[in-house]
TORKOL-4160 file (C-alpha; in steps of 0.2 Angstrom, whole numbers, padded with zeros to 4 digits, m for minus):
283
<pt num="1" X="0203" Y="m0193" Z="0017"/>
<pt num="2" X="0196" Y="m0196" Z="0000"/>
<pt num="3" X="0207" Y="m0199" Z="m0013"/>
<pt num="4" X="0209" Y="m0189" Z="m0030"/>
<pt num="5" X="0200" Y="m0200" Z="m0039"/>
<pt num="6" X="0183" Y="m0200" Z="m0029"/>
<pt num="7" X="0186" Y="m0182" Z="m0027"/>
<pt num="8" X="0188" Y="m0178" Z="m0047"/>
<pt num="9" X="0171" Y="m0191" Z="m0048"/>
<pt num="10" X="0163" Y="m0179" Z="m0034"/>
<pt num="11" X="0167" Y="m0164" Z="m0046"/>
<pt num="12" X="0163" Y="m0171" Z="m0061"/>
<pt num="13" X="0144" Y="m0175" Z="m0054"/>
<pt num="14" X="0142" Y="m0156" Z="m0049"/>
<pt num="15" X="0149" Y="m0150" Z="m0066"/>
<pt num="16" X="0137" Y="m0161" Z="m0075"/>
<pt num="17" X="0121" Y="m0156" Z="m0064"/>
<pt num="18" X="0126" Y="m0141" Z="m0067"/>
<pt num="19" X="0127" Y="m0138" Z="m0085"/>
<pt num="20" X="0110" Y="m0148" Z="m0085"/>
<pt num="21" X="0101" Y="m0134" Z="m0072"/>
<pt num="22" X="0108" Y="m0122" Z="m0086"/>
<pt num="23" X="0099" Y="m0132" Z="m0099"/>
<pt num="24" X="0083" Y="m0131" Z="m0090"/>
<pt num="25" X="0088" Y="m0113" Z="m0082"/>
<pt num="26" X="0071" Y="m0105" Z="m0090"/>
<pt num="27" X="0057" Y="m0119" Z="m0080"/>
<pt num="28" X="0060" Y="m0113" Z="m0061"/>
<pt num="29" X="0051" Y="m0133" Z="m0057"/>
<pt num="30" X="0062" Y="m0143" Z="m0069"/>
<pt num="31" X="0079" Y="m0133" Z="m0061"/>
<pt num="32" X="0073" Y="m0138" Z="m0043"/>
<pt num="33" X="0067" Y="m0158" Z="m0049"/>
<pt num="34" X="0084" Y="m0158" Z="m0057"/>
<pt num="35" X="0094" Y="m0152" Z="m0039"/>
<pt num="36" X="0085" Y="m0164" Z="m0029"/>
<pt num="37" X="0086" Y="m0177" Z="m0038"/>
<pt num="38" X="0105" Y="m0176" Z="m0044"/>
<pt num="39" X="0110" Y="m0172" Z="m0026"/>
<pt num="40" X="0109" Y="m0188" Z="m0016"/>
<pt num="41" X="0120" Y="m0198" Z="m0029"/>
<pt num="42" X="0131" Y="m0182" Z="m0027"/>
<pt num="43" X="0134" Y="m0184" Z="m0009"/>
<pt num="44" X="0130" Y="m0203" Z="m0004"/>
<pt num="45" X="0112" Y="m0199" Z="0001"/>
<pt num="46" X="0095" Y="m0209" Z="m0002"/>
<pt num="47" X="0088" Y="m0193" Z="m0007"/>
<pt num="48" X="0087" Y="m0176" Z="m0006"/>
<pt num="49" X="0074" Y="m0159" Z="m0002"/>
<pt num="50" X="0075" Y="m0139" Z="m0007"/>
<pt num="51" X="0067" Y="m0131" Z="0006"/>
<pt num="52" X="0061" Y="m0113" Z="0006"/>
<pt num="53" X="0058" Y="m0099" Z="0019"/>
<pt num="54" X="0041" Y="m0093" Z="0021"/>
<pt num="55" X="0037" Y="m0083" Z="0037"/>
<pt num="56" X="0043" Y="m0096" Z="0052"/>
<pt num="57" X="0042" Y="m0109" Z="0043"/>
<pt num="58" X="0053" Y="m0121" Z="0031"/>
<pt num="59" X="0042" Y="m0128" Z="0016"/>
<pt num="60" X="0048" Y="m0143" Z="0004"/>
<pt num="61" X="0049" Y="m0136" Z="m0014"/>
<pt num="62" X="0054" Y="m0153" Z="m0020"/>
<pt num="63" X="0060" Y="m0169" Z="m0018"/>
<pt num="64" X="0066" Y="m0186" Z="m0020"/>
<pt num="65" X="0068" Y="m0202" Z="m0012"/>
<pt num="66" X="0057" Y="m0203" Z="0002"/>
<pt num="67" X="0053" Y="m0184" Z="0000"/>
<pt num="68" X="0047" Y="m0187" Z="m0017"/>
<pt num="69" X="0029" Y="m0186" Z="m0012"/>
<pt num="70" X="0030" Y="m0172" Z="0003"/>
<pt num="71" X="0031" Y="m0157" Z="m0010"/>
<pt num="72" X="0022" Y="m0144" Z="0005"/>
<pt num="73" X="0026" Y="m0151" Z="0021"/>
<pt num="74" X="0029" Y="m0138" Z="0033"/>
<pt num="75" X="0042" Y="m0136" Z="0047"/>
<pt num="76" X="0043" Y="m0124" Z="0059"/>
<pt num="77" X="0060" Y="m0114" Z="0060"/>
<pt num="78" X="0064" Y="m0116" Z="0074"/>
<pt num="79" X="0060" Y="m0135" Z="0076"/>
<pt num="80" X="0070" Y="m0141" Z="0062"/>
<pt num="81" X="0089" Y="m0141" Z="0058"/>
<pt num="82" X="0085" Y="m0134" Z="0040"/>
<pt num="83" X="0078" Y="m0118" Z="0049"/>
<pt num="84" X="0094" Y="m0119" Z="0061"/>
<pt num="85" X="0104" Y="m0120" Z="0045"/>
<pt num="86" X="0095" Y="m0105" Z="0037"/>
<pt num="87" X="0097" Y="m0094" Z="0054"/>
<pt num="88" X="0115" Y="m0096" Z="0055"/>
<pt num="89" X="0118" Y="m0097" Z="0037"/>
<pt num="90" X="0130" Y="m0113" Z="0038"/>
<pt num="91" X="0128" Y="m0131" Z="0035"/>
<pt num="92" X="0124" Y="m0143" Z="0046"/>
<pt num="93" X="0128" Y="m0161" Z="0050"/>
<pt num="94" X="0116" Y="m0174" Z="0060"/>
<pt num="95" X="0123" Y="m0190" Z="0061"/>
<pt num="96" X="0108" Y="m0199" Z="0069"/>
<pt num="97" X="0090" Y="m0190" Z="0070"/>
<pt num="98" X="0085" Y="m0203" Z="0084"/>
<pt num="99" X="0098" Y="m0193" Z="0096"/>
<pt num="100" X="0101" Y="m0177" Z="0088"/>
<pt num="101" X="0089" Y="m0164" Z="0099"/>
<pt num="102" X="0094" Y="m0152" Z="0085"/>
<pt num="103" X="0081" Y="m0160" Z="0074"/>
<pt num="104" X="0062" Y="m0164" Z="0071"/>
<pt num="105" X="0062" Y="m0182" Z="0076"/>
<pt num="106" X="0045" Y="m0185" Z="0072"/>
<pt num="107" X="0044" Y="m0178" Z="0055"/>
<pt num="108" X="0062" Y="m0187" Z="0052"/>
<pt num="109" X="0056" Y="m0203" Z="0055"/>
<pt num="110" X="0040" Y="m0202" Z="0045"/>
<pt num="111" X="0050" Y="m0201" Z="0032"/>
<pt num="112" X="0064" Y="m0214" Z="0035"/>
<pt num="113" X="0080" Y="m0200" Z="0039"/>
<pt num="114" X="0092" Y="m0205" Z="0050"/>
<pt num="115" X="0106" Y="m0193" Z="0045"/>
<pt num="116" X="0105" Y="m0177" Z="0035"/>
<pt num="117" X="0116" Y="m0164" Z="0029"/>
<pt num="118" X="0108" Y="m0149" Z="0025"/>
<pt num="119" X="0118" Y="m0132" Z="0016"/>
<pt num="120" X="0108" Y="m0115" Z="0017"/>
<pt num="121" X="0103" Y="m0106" Z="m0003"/>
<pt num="122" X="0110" Y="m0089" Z="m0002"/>
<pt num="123" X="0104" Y="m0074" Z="m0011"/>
<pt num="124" X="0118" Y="m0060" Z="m0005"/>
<pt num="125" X="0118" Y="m0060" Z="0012"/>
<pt num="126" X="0101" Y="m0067" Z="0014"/>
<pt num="127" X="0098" Y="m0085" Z="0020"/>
<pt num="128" X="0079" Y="m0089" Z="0006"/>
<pt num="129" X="0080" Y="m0108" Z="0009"/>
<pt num="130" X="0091" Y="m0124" Z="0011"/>
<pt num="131" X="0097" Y="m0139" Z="0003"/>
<pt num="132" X="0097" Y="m0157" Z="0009"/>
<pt num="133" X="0104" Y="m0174" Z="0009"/>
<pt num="134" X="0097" Y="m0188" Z="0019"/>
<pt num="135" X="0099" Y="m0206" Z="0020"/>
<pt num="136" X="0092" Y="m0219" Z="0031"/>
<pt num="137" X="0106" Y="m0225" Z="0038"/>
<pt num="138" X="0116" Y="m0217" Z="0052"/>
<pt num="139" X="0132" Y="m0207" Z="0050"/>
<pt num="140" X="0132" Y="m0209" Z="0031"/>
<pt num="141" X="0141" Y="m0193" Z="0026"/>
<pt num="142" X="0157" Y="m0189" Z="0024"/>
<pt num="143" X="0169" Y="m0172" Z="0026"/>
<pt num="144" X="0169" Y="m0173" Z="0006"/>
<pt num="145" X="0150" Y="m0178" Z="0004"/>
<pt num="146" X="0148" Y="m0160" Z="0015"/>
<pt num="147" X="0161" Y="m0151" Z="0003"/>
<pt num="148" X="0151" Y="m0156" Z="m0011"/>
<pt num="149" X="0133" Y="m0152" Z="m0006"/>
<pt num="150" X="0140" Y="m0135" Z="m0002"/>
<pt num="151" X="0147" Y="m0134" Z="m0018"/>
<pt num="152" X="0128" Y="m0140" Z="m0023"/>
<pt num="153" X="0122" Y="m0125" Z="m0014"/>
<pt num="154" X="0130" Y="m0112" Z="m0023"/>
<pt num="155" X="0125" Y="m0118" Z="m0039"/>
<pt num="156" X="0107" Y="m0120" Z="m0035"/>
<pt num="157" X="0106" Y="m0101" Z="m0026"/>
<pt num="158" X="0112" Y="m0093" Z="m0041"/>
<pt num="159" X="0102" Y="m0106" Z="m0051"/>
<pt num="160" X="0087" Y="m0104" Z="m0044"/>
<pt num="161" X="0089" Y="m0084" Z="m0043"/>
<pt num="162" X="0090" Y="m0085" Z="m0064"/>
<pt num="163" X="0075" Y="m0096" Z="m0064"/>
<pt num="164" X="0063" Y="m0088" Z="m0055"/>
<pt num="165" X="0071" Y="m0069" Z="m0065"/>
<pt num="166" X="0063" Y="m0079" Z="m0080"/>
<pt num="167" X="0049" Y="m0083" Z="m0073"/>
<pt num="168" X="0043" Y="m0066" Z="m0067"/>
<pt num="169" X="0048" Y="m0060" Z="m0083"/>
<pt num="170" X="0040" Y="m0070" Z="m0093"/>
<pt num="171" X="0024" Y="m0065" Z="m0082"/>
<pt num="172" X="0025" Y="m0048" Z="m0083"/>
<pt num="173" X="0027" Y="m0049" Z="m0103"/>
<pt num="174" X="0010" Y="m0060" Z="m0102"/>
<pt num="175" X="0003" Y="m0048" Z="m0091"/>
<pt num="176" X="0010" Y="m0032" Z="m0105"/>
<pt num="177" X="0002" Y="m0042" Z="m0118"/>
<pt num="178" X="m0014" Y="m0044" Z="m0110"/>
<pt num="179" X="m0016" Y="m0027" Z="m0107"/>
<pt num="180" X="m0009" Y="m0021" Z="m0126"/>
<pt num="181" X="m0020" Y="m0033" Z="m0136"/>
<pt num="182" X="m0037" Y="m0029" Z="m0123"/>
<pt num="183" X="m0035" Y="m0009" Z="m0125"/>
<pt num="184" X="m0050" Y="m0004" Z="m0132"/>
<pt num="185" X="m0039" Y="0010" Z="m0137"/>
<pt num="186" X="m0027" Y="0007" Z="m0152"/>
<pt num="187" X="m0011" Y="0005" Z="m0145"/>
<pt num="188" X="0004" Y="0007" Z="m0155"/>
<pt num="189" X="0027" Y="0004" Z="m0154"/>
<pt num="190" X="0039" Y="0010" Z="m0164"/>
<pt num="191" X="0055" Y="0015" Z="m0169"/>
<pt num="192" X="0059" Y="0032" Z="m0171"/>
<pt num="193" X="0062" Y="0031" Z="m0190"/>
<pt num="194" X="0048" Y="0024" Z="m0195"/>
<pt num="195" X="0046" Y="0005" Z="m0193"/>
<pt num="196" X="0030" Y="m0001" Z="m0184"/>
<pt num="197" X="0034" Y="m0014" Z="m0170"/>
<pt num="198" X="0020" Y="m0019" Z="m0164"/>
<pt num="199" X="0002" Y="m0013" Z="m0162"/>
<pt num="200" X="m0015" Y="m0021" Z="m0157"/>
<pt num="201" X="m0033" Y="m0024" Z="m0166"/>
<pt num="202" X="m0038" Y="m0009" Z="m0161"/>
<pt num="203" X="m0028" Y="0003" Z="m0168"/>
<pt num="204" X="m0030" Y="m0007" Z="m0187"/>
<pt num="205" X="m0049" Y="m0005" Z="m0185"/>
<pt num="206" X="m0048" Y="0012" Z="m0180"/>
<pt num="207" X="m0039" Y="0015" Z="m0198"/>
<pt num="208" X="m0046" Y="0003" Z="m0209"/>
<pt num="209" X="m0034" Y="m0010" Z="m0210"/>
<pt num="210" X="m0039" Y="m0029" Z="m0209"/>
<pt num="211" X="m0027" Y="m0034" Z="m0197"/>
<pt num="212" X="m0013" Y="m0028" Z="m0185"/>
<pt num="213" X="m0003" Y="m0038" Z="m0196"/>
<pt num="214" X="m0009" Y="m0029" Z="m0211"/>
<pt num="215" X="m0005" Y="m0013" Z="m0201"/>
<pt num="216" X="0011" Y="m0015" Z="m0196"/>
<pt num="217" X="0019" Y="m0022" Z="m0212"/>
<pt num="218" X="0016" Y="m0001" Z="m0216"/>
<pt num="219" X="0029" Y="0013" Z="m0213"/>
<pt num="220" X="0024" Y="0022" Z="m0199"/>
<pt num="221" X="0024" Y="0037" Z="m0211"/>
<pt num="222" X="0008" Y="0031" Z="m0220"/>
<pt num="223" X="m0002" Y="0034" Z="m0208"/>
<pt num="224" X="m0003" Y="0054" Z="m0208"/>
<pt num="225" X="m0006" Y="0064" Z="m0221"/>
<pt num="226" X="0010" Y="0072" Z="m0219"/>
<pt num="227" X="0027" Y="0066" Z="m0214"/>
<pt num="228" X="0029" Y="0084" Z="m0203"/>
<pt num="229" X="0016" Y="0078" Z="m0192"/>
<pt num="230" X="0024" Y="0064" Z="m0187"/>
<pt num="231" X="0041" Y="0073" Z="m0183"/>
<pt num="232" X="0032" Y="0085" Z="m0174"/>
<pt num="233" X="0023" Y="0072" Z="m0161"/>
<pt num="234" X="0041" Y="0066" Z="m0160"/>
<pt num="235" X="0048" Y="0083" Z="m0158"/>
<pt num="236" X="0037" Y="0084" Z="m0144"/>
<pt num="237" X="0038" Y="0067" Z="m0135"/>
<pt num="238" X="0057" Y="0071" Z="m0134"/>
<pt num="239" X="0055" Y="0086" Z="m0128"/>
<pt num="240" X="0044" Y="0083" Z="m0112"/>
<pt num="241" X="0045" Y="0063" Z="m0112"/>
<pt num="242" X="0028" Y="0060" Z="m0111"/>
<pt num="243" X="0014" Y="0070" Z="m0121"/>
<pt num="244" X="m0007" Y="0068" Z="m0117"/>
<pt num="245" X="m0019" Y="0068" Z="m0127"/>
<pt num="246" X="m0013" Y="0076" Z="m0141"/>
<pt num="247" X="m0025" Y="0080" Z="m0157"/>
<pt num="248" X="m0019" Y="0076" Z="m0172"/>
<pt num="249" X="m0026" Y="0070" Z="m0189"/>
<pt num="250" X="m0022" Y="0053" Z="m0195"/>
<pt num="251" X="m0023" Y="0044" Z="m0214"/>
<pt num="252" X="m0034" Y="0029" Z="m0214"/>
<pt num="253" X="m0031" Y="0014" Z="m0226"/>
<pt num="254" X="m0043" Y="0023" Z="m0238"/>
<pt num="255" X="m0035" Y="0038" Z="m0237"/>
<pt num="256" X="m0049" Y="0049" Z="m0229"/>
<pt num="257" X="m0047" Y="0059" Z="m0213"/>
<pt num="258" X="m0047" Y="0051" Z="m0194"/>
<pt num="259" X="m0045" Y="0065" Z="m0181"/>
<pt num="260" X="m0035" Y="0055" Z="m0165"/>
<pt num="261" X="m0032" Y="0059" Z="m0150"/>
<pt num="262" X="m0014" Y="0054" Z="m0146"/>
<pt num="263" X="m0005" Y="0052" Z="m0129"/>
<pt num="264" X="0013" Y="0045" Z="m0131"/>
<pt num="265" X="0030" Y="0044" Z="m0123"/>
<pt num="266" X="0047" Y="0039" Z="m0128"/>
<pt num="267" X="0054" Y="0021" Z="m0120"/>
<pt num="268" X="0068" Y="0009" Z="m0125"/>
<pt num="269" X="0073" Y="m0007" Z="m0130"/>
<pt num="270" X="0084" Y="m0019" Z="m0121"/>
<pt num="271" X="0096" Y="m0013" Z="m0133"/>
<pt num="272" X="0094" Y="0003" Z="m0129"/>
<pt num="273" X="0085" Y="0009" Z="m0145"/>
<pt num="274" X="0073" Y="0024" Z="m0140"/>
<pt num="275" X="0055" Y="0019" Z="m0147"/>
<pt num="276" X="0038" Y="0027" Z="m0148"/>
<pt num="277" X="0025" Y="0020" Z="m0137"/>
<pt num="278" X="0006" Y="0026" Z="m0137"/>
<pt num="279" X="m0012" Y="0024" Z="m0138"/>
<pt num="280" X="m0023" Y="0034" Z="m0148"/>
<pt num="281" X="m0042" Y="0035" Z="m0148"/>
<pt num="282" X="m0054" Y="0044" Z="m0160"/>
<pt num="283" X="m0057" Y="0062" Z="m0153"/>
């Protein structure tokens, strides 16, 4: 049984990988470089391997110690306690992968394992991977090295759920972004009282301004000739949620004429602050 001095040195490992996966929380790579290699001095192992479904198969994310260089390797399910792990959604002890029939004895002496633990990453209910811990020496974990890579687990499924929500977020921004500067169409956001958020080249050419910087360091109001006009696109928007192709005159830089066609809609912010968001084109 271990004693609570190894146990409090156990938790004081997980604590501290812990806060640095939160450090690195935004980097879905760095988060799983950190688990894998922070696991095996967590649980007595030589090293350690995040491993993903995809289809029947288990792939290595990461790893580190003899898994360092194996990032790809596929394992089929149903050849390999990872998959087992995953299946049943529990961890899973092998003492010694030279008798164990549970295992891939092949692929676990190409890389040196004769003992493994491996823990299965949760999201929900749903079994997307596994943690594991090997060493090359038979029976090297412990009932407490087991309680701490579960403890691992948890903190790498929810770690790596937040990560990879950054990631696609930071993709589909990229992707908005791409789409709002290439418009050919000027494409415009703002608050409803006035301030100009954001808006691309297009839209600063259509009314003579030098730049989208130029243009949105103006009051949405100076951009018609009345202050009416506005309120009534707004008016409308509200009304119907989305209006197309609406005509409408529009005050250049120089203050002549520009007749535009609009088509806008009303959105919000992740505060919650209802903006205007449209394109408009000469008509």
């Amino acid at each position: 049984m271990a004693s609570s001095i190894e146990l409090a040195g156990r938790l004081s490992a997980v604590v501290a990988t812990q806060q640095e996966v939160l450090a690195a929380i935004s980097d879905l790579d760095k988060v799983m470089t950190l688990v894998v290699e922070r696991t095996p001095e967590a649980t007595n192992g030589d090293g350690a391997v995040i491993e993903v479904v995809e289809g029947d198969d288990m792939i290595y994310r990461a790893g580190s110690g003899a898994a360092k260089d194996h990032a790809g390797l596929r394992l089929a399910m149903t050849k390999s306690l990872s998959g087992m792990a995953v299946r049943e959604k529990t961890l899973l002890r092998c003492d010694n992968t030279e008798t164990d029939l549970r295992v891939d004895a092949a692929a676990c002496r190409a890389l040196g394992i004769r003992s493994m633990m491996i823990a299965p990453l949760l999201e929900g209910t749903i079994a997307v991977g596994a943690l594991k811990t090997f060493s090359r020496h038979a029976q090297a974990f412990s009932d407490l090295d087991a309680y701490v890579l579960q403890l691992l687990a948890g903190m790498t499924s929810a770690a790596l759920l937040q990560a990879r929500t950054f990631r696609e977020l930071e993709a589909s921004e990229a992707r908005y972004r791409m789409l709002f500067d290439r418009n050919i169409a000027g494409v415009f956001r703002s608050t409803l009282d006035g301030r100009i958020l954001d808006c691309n080249e297009s839209l600063a050419q259509y009314l003579g301004y030098d730049s989208r910087e130029e243009l949105i360091a103006q009051p949405a109001w100076n951009l018609y000739h009345q202050r009416s006009d506005r309120e009534e696109l707004i008016r409308l928007v509200q009304e119907n949620r989305t209006m197309l192709n609406i005509r409408m005159p529009f005050r250049r830089k120089d203050g002549t004429s520009l007749l535009g066609m609009i088509s806008a809609s009303i959105v919000h912010s992740s505060a919650n602050e209802p903006q205007l968001l449209g394109t408009m084109v000469e008509a």
